[in-house]
N, C-alpha and C positions, 0 to 999 in steps of 0.2 A: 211718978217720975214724969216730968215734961217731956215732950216731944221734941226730940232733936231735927234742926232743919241744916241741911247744907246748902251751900250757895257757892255759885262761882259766878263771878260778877265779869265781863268784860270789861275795860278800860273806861271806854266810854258810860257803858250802864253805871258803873261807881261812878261817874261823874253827873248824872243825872238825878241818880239816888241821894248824891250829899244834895245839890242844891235842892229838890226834893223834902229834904228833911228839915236845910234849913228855911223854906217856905213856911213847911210845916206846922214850924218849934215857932215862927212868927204868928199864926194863926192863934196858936194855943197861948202865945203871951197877950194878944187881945182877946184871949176869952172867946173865942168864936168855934171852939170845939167842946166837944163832948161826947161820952160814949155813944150816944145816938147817932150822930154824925161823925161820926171820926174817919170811916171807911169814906165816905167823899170828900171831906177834906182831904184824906191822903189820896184820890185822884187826882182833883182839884189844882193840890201841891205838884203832883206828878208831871197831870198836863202840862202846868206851865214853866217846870221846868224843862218841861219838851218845846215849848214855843219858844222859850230863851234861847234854849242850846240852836238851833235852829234858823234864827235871826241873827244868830253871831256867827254861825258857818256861812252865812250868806254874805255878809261885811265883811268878814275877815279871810285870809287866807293863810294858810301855815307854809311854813317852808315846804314840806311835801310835796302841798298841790301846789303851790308856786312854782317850783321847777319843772313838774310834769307836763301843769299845764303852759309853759314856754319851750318846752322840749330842750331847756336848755342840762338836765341832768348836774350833778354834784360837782363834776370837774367846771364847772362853768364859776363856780365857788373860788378858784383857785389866781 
């Protein structure tokens, strides 16, 4: 019987893990993986799904941090 793995992903990790995977799934569609390397490819993948997410927190701002950081709070919304 295989081994069962559970997982609980925070929000953000599921969003690193898809783009991650679809890094990935692009790797394997040019043929640049294989069982030999597959575990660095899926760093590879990982890392720069981390340098994506990372560079776009930098540009962007979400509503969140937008009002926090204006101290203007949600009634400012109104």
């Amino acid at each position: 019987m295989p081994e069962e793995n559970f997982l609980s992903l925070q929000p953000s990790e599921s969003v690193v893990a898809n783009m991650a995977s679809r890094i990935f799934s692009a790797y394997l569609q040019k043929g640049e993986v294989n069982d030999a390397n597959a575990d660095e490819y899926i760093k590879k993948s990982t890392q720069l799904a981390i340098r994506i997410v990372n560079y776009t927190d930098t540009v962007c701002k979400s509503d969140g941090e937008w009002m926090v950081e204006k101290n203007t709070g949600p009634a400012s919304l109104l």
